[in-house]
Each structure stands twice: as structure tokens, then as C-alpha cells.
C-alpha positions as CSV (number, residue, x, y, z in Angstrom):
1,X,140.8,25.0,125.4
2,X,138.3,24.0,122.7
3,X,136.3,21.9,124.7
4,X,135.7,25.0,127.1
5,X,135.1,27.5,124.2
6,X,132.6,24.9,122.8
7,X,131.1,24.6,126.4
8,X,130.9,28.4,126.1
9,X,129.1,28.2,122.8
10,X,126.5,26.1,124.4
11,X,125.8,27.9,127.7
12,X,125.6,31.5,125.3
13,X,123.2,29.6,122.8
14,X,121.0,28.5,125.5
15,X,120.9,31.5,127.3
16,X,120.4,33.7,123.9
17,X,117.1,30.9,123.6
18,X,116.1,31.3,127.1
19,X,116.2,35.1,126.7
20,X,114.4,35.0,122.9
21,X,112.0,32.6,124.6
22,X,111.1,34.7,127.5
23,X,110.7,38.0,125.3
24,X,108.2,36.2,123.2
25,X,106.2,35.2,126.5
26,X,106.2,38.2,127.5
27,X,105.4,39.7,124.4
28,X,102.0,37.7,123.9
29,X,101.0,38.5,127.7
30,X,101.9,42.4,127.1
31,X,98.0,43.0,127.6
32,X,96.1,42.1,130.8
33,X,92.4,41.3,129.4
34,X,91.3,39.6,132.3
35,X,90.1,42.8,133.6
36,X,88.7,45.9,131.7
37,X,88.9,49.3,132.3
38,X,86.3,52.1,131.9
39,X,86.1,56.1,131.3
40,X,83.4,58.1,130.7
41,X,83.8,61.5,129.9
42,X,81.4,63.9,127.9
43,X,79.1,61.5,127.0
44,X,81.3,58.9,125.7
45,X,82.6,55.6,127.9
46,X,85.4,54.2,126.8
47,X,86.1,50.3,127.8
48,X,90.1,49.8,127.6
49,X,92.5,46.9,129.2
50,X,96.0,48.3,130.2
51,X,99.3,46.4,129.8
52,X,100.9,44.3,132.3
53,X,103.1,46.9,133.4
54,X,99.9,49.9,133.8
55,X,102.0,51.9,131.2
56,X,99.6,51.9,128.0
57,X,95.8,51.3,127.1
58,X,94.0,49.6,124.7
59,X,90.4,51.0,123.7
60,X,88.7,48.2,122.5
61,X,85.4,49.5,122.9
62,X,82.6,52.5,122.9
63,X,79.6,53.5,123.6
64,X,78.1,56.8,122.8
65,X,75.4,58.4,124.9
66,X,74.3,61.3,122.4
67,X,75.4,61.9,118.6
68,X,78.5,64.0,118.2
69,X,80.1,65.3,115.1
70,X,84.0,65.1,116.2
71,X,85.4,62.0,118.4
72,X,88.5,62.8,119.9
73,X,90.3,60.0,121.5
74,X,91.7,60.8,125.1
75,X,95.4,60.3,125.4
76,X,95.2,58.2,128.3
77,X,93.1,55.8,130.4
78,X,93.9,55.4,134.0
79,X,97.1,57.4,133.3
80,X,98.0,55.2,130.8
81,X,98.7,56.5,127.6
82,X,96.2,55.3,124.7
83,X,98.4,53.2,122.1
84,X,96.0,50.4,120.4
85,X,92.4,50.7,119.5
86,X,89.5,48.6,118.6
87,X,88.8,44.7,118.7
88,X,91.8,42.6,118.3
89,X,92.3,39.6,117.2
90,X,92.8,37.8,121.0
91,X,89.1,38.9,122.0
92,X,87.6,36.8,119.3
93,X,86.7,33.1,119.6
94,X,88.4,30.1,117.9
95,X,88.2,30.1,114.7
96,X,85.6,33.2,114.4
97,X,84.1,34.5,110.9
98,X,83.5,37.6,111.8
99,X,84.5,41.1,113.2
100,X,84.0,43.6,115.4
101,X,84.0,46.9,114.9
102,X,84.6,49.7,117.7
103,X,81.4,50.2,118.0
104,X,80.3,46.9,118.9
105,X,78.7,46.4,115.8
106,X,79.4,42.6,114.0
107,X,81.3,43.0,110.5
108,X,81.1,40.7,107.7
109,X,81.8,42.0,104.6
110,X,81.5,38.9,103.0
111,X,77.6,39.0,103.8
112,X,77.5,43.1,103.1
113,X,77.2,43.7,106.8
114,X,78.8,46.7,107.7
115,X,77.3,47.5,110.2
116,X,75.5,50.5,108.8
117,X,72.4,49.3,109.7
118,X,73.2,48.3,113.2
119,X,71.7,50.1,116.6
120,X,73.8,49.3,118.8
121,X,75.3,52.3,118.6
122,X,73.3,54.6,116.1
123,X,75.0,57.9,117.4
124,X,78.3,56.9,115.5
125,X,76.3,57.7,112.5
126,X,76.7,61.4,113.0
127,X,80.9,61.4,113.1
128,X,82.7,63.1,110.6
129,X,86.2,63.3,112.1
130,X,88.4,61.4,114.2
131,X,91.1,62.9,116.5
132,X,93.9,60.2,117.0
133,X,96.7,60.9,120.0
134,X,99.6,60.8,118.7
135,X,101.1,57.9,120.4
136,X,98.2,55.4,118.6
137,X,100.4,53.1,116.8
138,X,98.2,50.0,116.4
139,X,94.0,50.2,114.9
140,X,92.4,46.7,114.9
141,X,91.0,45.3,111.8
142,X,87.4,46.3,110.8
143,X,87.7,49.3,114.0
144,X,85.6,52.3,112.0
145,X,83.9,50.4,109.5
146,X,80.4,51.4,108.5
147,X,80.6,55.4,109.6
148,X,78.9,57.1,107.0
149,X,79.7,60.1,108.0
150,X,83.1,60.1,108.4
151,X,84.9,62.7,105.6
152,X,88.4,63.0,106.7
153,X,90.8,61.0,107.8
154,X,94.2,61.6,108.9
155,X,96.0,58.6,110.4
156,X,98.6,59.1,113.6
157,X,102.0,59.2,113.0
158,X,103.1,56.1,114.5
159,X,100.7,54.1,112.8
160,X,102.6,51.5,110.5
161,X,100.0,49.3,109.6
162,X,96.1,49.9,108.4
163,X,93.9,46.4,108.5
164,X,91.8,44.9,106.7
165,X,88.2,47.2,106.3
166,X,89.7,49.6,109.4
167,X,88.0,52.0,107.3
168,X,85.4,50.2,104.9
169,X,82.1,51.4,103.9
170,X,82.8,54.8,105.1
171,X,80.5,56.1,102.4
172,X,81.3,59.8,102.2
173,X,85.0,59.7,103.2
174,X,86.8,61.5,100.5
175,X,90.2,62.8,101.9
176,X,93.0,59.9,103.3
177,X,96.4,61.4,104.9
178,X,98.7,58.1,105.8
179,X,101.1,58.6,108.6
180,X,105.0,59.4,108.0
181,X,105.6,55.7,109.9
182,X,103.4,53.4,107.6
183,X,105.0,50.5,106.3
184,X,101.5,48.2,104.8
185,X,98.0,48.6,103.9
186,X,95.6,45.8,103.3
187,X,93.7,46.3,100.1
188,X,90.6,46.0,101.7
189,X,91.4,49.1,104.2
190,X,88.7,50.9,102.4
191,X,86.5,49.0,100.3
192,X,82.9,50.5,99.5
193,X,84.3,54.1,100.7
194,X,84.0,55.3,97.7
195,X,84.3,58.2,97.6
196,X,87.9,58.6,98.3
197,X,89.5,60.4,95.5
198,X,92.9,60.8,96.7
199,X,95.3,59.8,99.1
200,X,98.1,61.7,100.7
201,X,101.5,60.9,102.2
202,X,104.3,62.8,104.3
203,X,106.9,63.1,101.9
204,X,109.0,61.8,104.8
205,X,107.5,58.4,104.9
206,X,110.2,56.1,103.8
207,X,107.8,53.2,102.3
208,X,105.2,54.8,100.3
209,X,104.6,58.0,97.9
210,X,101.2,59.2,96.1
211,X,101.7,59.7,92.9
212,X,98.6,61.2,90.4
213,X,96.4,60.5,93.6
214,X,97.7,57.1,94.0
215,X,99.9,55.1,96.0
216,X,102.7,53.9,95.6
217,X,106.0,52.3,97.3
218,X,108.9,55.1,97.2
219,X,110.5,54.0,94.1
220,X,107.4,54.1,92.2
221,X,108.1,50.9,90.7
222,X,105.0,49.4,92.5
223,X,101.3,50.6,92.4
224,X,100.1,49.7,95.7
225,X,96.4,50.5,96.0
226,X,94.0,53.1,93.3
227,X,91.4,55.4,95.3
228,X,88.1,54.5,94.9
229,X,86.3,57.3,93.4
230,X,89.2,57.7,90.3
231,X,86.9,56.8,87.1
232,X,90.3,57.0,84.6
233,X,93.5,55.2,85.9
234,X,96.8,56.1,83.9
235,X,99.3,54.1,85.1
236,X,101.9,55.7,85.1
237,X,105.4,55.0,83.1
238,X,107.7,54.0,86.1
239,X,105.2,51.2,87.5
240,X,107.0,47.6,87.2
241,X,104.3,45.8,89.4
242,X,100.7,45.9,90.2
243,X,100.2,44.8,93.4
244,X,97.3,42.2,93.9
245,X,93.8,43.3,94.8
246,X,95.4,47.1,94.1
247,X,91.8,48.2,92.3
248,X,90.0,46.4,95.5
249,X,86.3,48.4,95.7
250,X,88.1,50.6,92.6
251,X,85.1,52.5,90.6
252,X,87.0,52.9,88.0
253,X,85.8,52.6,84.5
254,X,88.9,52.5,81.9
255,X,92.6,51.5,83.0
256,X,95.9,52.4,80.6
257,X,98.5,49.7,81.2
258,X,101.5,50.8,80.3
259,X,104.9,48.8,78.6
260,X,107.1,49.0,82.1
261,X,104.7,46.7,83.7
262,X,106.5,43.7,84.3
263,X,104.0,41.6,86.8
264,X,100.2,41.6,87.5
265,X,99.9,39.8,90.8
266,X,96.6,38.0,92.0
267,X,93.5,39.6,91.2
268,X,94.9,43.4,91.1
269,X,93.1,44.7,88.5
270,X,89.8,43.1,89.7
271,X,86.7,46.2,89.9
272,X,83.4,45.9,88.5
273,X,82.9,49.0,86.5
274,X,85.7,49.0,84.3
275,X,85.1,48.6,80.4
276,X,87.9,49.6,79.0
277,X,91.2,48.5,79.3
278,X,94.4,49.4,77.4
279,X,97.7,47.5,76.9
280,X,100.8,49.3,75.7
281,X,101.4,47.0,72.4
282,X,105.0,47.2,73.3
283,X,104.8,45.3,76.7
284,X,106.9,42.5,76.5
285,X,105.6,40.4,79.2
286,X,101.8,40.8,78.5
287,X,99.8,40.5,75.7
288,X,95.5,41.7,74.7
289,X,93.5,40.0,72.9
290,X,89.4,39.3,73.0
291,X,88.7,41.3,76.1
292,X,91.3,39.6,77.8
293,X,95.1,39.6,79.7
294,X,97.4,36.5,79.4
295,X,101.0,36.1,80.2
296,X,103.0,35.3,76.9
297,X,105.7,33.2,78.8
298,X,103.3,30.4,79.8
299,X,99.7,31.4,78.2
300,X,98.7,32.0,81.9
301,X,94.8,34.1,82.2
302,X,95.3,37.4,83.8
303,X,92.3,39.7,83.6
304,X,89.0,39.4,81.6
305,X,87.1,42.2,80.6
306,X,83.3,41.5,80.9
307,X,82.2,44.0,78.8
308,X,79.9,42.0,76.5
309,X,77.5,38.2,77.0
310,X,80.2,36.8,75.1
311,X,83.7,36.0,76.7
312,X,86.0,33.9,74.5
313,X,89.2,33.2,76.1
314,X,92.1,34.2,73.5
315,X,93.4,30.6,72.2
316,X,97.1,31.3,73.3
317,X,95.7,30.7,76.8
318,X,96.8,27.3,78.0
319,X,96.0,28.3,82.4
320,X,93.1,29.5,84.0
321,X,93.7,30.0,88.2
322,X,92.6,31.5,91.4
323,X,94.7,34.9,90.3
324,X,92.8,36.2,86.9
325,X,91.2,39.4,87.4
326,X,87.9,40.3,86.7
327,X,86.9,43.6,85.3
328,X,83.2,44.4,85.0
329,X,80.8,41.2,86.4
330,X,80.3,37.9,84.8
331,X,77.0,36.0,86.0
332,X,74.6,33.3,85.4
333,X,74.1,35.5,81.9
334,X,77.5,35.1,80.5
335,X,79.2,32.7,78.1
336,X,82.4,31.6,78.8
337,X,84.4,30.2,75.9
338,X,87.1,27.9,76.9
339,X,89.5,27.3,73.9
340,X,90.9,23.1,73.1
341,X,94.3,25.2,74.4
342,X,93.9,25.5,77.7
343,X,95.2,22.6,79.7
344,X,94.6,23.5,83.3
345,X,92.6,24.8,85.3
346,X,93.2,25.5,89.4
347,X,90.8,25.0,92.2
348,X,88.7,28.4,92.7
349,X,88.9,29.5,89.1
350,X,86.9,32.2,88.2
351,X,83.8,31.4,86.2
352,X,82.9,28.5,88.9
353,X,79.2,28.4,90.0
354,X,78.4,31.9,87.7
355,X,78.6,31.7,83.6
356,X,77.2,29.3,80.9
357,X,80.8,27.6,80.1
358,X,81.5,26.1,76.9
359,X,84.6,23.4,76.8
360,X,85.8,23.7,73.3
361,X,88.5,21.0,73.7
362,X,87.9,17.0,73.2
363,X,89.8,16.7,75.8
364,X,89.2,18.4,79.6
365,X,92.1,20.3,80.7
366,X,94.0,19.1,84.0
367,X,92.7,20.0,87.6
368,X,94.7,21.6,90.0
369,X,93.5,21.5,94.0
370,X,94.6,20.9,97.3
371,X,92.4,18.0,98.0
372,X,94.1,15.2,95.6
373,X,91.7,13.0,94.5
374,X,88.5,14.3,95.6
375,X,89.2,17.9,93.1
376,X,85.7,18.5,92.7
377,X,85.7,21.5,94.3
378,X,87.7,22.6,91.4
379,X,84.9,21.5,88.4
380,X,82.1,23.7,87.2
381,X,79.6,21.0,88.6
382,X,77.2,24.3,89.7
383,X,77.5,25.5,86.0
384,X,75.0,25.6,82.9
385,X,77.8,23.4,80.7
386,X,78.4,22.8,77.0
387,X,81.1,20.2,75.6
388,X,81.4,18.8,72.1
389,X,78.9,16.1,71.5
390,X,81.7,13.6,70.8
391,X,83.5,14.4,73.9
392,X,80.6,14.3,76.3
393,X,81.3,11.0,77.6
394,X,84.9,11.9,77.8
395,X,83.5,14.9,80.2
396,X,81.4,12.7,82.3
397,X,84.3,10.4,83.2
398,X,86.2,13.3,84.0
399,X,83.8,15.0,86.7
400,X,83.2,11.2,88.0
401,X,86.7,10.3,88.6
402,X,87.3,13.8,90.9
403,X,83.6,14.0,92.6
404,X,81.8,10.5,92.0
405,X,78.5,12.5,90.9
406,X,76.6,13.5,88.4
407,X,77.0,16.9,86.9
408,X,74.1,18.8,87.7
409,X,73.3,20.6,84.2
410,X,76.0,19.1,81.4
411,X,74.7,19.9,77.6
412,X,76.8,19.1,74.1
413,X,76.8,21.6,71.2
């Protein structure tokens, strides 16, 4: 009997895989891109691929034969009804660098192209709204970056996800309504629109709330992502976390922090016109001191206000890493005062290849990066840098030993 009920076991399991393994396949091959689809109708052609089964559509493309002010999406293609747009991720190459946008135009916001300055499809400049059906539940990253017209935006309701920059540089947006279904948002969904002031959410939405204009997950323990064009940012008093890269494209010029925040993650307070911070005295987790954010626990760097030439790290920090947040800008005409107290620094830190830094310790802190060994990509060898005149050697040996050069511009003080 237990040798059949095992036998049993077995058979099920392998079935269960077989079933899990065929879903998947099929799942992966849902769209047919080997052949493409096209509708034209007042003015606008539409190129689309259509599942396996002829059931749903995918706009991936358009092209726009006059300007319009409204673009209303048709509900179907070839009967099908329309349920993904713009580029996805399976038309790019191997390994690509760069997006798409709906329009055909090439996104890299890492260069500043938007593609606002594009022609290949100029007449997308004159858009201001964009009519969704209903049964859109999937917009590709980058889709409607770059239309400076657009001013309102109200996302379909079965949308659970918005991409990175589906909407950024969208220069006179100023009105966001999320859909009742959405569940993320990249940070980056609307970077350099800025003049969003506001966001708005369907009460019924079981993830998110706005709250003062900004959103937040249900519970309001958890500032998700600041509108752009806010200039004053009260957190407010039921906030535990600040979700990283929440003040991503943020214009804001003054942020109250306030006791209840527990944990900053990576980079979320990071915007380049903020001044002034403030840090309820009474937080327990996070301390202010010289312009600057550490963690008391482990004298970890959090944020850094650039406000002056001057930055002098606080000397109870012992960790600079990839995470710190940068308010304000700090360039080629900064100092940067490291203190003999901080012990380690991790690959990508903040301050590499921009200020003048000044290494106040005789001895260098530890390095931190992926490539042991060779950590050089972790040292300010791109830097204007001071050490103490006794320790200089002591520097040298240490940039040697990770990099086996030279460093380019080393000075003692």
C-alpha cells in the first residue's frame, strides 16, 4: 500500500511539473510577433501583434499622419481587444541600452534623450489627453515619454503596474489619476514631468492612498513617491518608511522628517533643489548633524545636504555607500570632508569622479566592491584629492594594491 501511494506521489508530482511547465511555455509564447498587424483609421495607423489564440492585441507602435489634440486608443485590432501597449521588452535586442517609446522615438534618459526633440513623429507634440480602453492592463516601459503636451492623465482600471519613465518628461502634465487595480510604480514613472502637483487614487484601490497630494501604500506607513512640482514636503506623522528614490525628479526645496520614520531606503530623499531639511530631534533611529543624515545604530551616511562649498561629513559617521541621498548638487566645486571615523566605503559611493575630497584619517577606510581584488572602481582615482602629509604614502599603497596605478591628482594638506 505505501509503495503504491508513493508511486502515486510521484506520477501527481510529475504531472503537477509537466502542467507548471507547459503553462510557463505557453505563457512566454502568449504573443505571436512574427507577424504584425496594422489599422489605420482617422489619420492614425496603429502597428499591433495579436496573441496566439487571435483574442487580444498589443499596440506596440504609431504613427501619426496629422497633429491631433486627443488620442483615443481603439478597443480592438482585428477584433481583438486592445490589452498591452507600447515597446516591450521581447522586441529589443540582447542586452539593449535603450528604449523605445510609442512613438518610435529612442529613449535614454541617462543621455537626456527624451525624445522631445525627435521627428519621427513630430505630430505627438500636440497631444494633450490620452483615452485608454478599459481592458488596457499592461503600458510598456518608456511608452509616452517626451509628450509635452500631455496635461492629464488618467490610467485604466486594470492597469497594475506603471514602468519605468511610461510617462517621463511630460513637461506640462499636472493632474495623475492611478487606476483602482494598481499594485507598483517605478519611481522613475515620471521624472522631469514636473509639473505634476498631485496625484489621485480610487479610494477603492487596495495598495495605495494619496495623502496631502502624495502617495502612499494604504496604511500610510510608507511614502511611496512625492509629486514633482510640491516645493514644501511635510511628511506626514504616520510615515514609518521612505521608499527609495521616493523624491526621484522631486522639485522640492525643504523636507520635514518627522520622529515615526523608522527607515530611509536607498537614495529616497535624493532631489536637487532641496536646501532645507528638518529632522524631528526626537527620532530614535536617525540623527542631523552638519548638513547631513546618518543612522545612529551603525554611523551609516544617509543623505547630505549640499547647500554650501563645504561638506564635512559629521564624525559619528563610520559608512559611506551606494544608498546616501543627495539633496541639492555636489560637483567638481565641492569639498568633501571625510572624518578619521569612517571605516568604509562601498563601490559607487557618492562623491566619486565629482568633489575635491579630503581624507582626514591616517589611515584609508576599507573598500567594499564586487570585483575582489581589482576594487578600483570603488576609489576616487578621478578626484582632486587631499590626505594628511604623513599618510600620503600610506594612500598611495592603498590605491596601488586595488588598481596598480597611479592616482591621477593625489595632494597632502
Amino acid at each position: 500500500m505505501k509503495k503504491r501511494l508513493l508511486c502515486f506521489t510521484m506520477l501527481l508530482t510529475v504531472t503537477i511539473s509537466a502542467i507548471t511547465f507547459t503553462n510557463n511555455v505557453k505563457a512566454a509564447t502568449k504573443w505571436n510577433t512574427s507577424k504584425s498587424v496594422m489599422k489605420e483609421e482617422n489619420g492614425i495607423k496603429y502597428s499591433a501583434y495579436l496573441t496566439e489564440d487571435g483574442k487580444e492585441s498589443w499596440i506596440y507602435q504609431i504613427k501619426l499622419s496629422k497633429k491631433i489634440t486627443k488620442l483615443t486608443l481603439p478597443k480592438e485590432i482585428n477584433q481583438a481587444k486592445l490589452t498591452r501597449v507600447g515597446f516591450g521588452e521581447e522586441l529589443y535586442g540582447e542586452g539593449h541600452d535603450s528604449y523605445i517609446n510609442i512613438f518610435g522615438d529612442t529613449i535614454e534618459p541617462w543621455h537626456g534623450c527624451y525624445g522631445t526633440l525627435s521627428y519621427n513623429d513630430k505630430n505627438k507634440r500636440t497631444i494633450q489627453e490620452i483615452v485608454f480602453p478599459n481592458a488596457v492592463n499592461q503600458i510598456e516601459a518608456a511608452s509616452f515619454t517626451g509628450m509635452t503636451k500631455l496635461r492629464e492623465l488618467k490610467m485604466p482600471e486594470q492597469i497594475t503596474k506603471v514602468p519605468s519613465y511610461a510617462f517621463a518628461k511630460c513637461t506640462v502634465l499636472s493632474k495623475v489619476t492611478f487606476s483602482k487595480n494598481m499594485q507598483s510604480i517605478a519611481s522613475s514613472a515620471f521624472l522631469h514631468s514636473n509639473q505634476v502637483k498631485s496625484f489621485s487614487c480610487p479610494k477603492s484601490n487596495k495598495t495605495f492612498a494619496v495623502k496631502k497630494g502624495m502617495l502612499m501604500t494604504k496604511s500610510g506607513k510608507t511614502l511611496v513617491l512625492v509629486p514633482n512640482k510640491m516645493k514644501k514636503i511635510r511628511i506626514p506623522t504616520s510615515v514609518k518608511t521612505i521608499k527609495a528614490k521616493a523624491f526621484n525628479g522631486s522639485q522640492a526645496t525643504s523636507i520635514v522628517i518627522p520622529k515615526s520614520v523608522k527607515k530611509i531606503e536607498a537614495k529616497a530623499l535624493s532631489s536637487k533643489k532641496v536646501t532645507k531639511v528638518s529632522l524631528s530631534s526626537k527620532n530614535k533611529i536617525y540623527k542631523m548633524a552638519n548638513n547631513c543624515i546618518y543612522r545612529k545604530s551603525d554611523g551609516l551616511l544617509v543623505g547630505v545636504i549640499a547647500k554650501t562649498k563645504k561638506v564635512s561629513i559629521p564624525s559619528k559617521v563610520k559608512v559611506i555607500d551606494d544608498t546616501v541621498s543627495v539633496m541639492g548638487k555636489i560637483g567638481t566645486k565641492n569639498q568633501v570632508h571625510i572624518p578619521k571615523s569612517v571605516n568604509k566605503v562601498v563601490e559607487r559611493w557618492i562623491f566619486y569622479g565629482d568633489a575635491t575630497v579630503y581624507f582626514h584619517g591616517m589611515k584609508p577606510p576599507v573598500i567594499v566592491s564586487e570585483y575582489n581584488g581589482n576594487e578600483f572602481t570603488a576609489l576616487p582615482i578621478f578626484n582632486k584629492v587631499y590626505v594628511p602629509k604623513k599618510a600620503k604614502n600610506t594612500y598611495i599603497k592603498w590605491a596601488k594594491d586595488r588598481d596598480g596605478l597611479t592616482w591621477h591628482d593625489l595632494h597632502t594638506f
